[in-house]
C-alpha positions, -999 to 999 in steps of 0.1 A, spaced: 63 -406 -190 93 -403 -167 110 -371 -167 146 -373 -159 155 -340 -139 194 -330 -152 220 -328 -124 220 -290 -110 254 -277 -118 283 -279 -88 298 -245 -84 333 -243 -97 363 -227 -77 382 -200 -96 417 -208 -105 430 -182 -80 410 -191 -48 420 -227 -54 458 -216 -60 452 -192 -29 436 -223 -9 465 -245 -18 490 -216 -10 478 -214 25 482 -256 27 518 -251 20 523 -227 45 502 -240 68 486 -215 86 491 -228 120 474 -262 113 493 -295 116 502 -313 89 486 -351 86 515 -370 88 513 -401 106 531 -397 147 543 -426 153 558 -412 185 530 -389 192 553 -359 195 542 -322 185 566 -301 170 557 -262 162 578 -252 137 582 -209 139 611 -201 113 618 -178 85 640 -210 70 625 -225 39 618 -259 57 581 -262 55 578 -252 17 609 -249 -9 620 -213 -20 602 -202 -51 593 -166 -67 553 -170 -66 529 -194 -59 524 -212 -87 564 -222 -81 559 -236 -48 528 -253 -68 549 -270 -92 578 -274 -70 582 -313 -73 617 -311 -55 619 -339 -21 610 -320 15 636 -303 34 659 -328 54 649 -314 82 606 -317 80 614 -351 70 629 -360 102 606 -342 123 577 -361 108 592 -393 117 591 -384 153 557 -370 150 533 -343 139 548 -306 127 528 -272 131 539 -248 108 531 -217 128 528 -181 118 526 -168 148 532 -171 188 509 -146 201 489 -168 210 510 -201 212 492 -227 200 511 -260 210 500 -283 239 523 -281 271 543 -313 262 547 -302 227 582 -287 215 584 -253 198 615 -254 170 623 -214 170 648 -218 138 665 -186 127 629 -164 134 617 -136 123 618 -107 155 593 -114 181 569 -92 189 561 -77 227 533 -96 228 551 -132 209 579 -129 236 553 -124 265 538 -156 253 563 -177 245 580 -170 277 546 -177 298 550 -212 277 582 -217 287 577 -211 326 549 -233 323 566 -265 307 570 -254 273 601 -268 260 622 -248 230 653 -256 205 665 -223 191 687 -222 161 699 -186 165 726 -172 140 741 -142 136 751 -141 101 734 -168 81 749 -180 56 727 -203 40 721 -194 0 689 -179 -8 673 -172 -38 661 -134 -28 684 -105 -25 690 -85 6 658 -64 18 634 -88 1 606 -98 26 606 -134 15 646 -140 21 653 -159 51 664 -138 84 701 -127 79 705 -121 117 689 -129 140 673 -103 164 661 -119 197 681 -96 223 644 -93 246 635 -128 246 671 -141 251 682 -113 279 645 -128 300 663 -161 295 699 -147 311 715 -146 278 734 -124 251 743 -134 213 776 -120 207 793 -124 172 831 -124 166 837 -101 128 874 -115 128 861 -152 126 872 -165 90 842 -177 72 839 -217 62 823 -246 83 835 -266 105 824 -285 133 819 -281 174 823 -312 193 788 -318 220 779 -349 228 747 -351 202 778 -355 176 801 -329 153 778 -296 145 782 -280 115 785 -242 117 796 -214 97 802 -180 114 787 -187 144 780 -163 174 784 -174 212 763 -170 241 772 -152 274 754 -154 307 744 -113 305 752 -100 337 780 -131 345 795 -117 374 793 -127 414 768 -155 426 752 -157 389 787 -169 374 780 -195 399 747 -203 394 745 -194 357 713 -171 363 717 -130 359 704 -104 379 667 -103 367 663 -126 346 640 -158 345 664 -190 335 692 -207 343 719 -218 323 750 -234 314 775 -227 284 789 -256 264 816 -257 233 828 -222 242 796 -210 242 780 -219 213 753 -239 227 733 -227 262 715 -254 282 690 -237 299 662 -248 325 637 -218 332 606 -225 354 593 -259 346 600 -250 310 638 -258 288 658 -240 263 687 -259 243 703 -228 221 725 -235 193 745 -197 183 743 -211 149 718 -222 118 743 -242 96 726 -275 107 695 -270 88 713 -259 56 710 -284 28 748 -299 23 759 -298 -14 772 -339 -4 740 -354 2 757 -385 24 755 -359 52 719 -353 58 714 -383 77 742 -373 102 724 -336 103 693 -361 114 713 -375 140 722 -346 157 687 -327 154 673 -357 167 700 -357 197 693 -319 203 653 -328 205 663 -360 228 679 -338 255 651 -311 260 637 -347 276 664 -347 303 674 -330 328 698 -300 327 732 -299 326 737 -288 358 711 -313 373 723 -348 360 
């Protein structure tokens, strides 16, 4: 007689390490995600913007959040494959990859150490830097999880030859800057000034000390920046990645996102 040994019993995951598992999915923990690049480009995405995950009050929210991705991911994944990352100390992205630094958290001494090393070395960067965000959120002032009202980057952007500057007397509502990637959306924006403008770096749109140079476009609101082998576009202003209440807009936001990624691949402004 045959005896039939019973299957030994797989072990079972507890509802909260899965939910924890699939928690650290969604943010992605410095992994890529595996979407298909069909133009083999590598974005890291560093932002306090919910663009890799939708806004939601716990986990289990974001869990049975069933709502389309942000515009923005969805455009990005068409030119290639997106990092979420979590951190930039150390910077994980290959030197031909593109680091998306939209409306961040403060860096840290050791985050703007690194990403400035990146940068010198070929690293190439779109900053979406605002002053006073005004994108909706669903968590109140003070709350950890709300999106970065202002944006804090003085260290980072002073290395790079730049200030933020914000005008209080500017009356609120969008409206749009002319640059040649197309009509930008923005809502309270700052400006940029070259810190330290005066005598040959007016000229040469590098300050005294620091690593970058730069030129200003639509009265400032966007810098153009080349610092060692490395490039900067800054935008003084977040309102692009918002999500339009009219949603014929988005793929006009898509156009112009993917005209700001297009020129980090050319030369600067004062070299074409």
């Amino acid at each position: 007689m045959i005896r039939v040994r019973p299957p030994r019993p797989r072990p079972v995951l507890s509802r909260l390490v899965l939910l924890a598992a699939l928690a650290l999915a969604l943010a992605g923990c410095g992994r890529g995600d595996t979407a298909p690049a069909p133009r083999g480009e590598t974005f890291g995405l560093y932002s306090s913007l919910p663009i890799a995950w939708n806004e939601s009050a716990d986990i289990r929210g974001q869990l049975a959040d069933e709502s389309p991705p942000h515009w923005a991911l969805t455009a990005l994944r068409e030119r290639g494959r997106v990092v979420p990352l979590d951190t930039l100390a150390p910077l994980r992205l290959p030197s031909d990859g593109v680091l998306i630094l939209a409306q961040p958290r403060p860096l840290t001494p050791q985050e703007n150490v690194a990403l400035d090393a990146w940068v010198q070395q070929g690293g190439r960067v779109l900053l979406l830097a605002d002053p006073m965000l005004t994108a909706h959120s669903l968590f109140g002032p003070g709350d950890p999880r709300r999106p970065q009202d202002m944006a804090m980057l003085s260290p980072i952007l002073g290395r790079w030859g730049l200030a933020l500057e914000f005008d209080e007397e500017q009356p609120a509502g969008e409206h749009a800057i002319r640059l040649p990637e197309g009509n930008v959306p923005v809502n309270l924006p700052g400006r940029f000034r070259l810190s330290g403008n005066f005598g040959e770096a007016a000229q040469t749109g590098k300050s005294g000390g620091a690593v970058a140079h730069c030129r200003l476009q639509a009265e400032g609101m966007l810098a153009d920046c080349k610092a060692g082998k490395g490039r900067i576009v800054a935008l003084a202003d977040a309102a692009l990645l918002e999500n339009p209440e009219d949603s014929a807009e988005v793929p006009g936001r898509q156009v112009i996102l993917a005209g700001l990624l297009d020129r980090l691949a050319l030369p600067p402004v004062s070299e074409r």
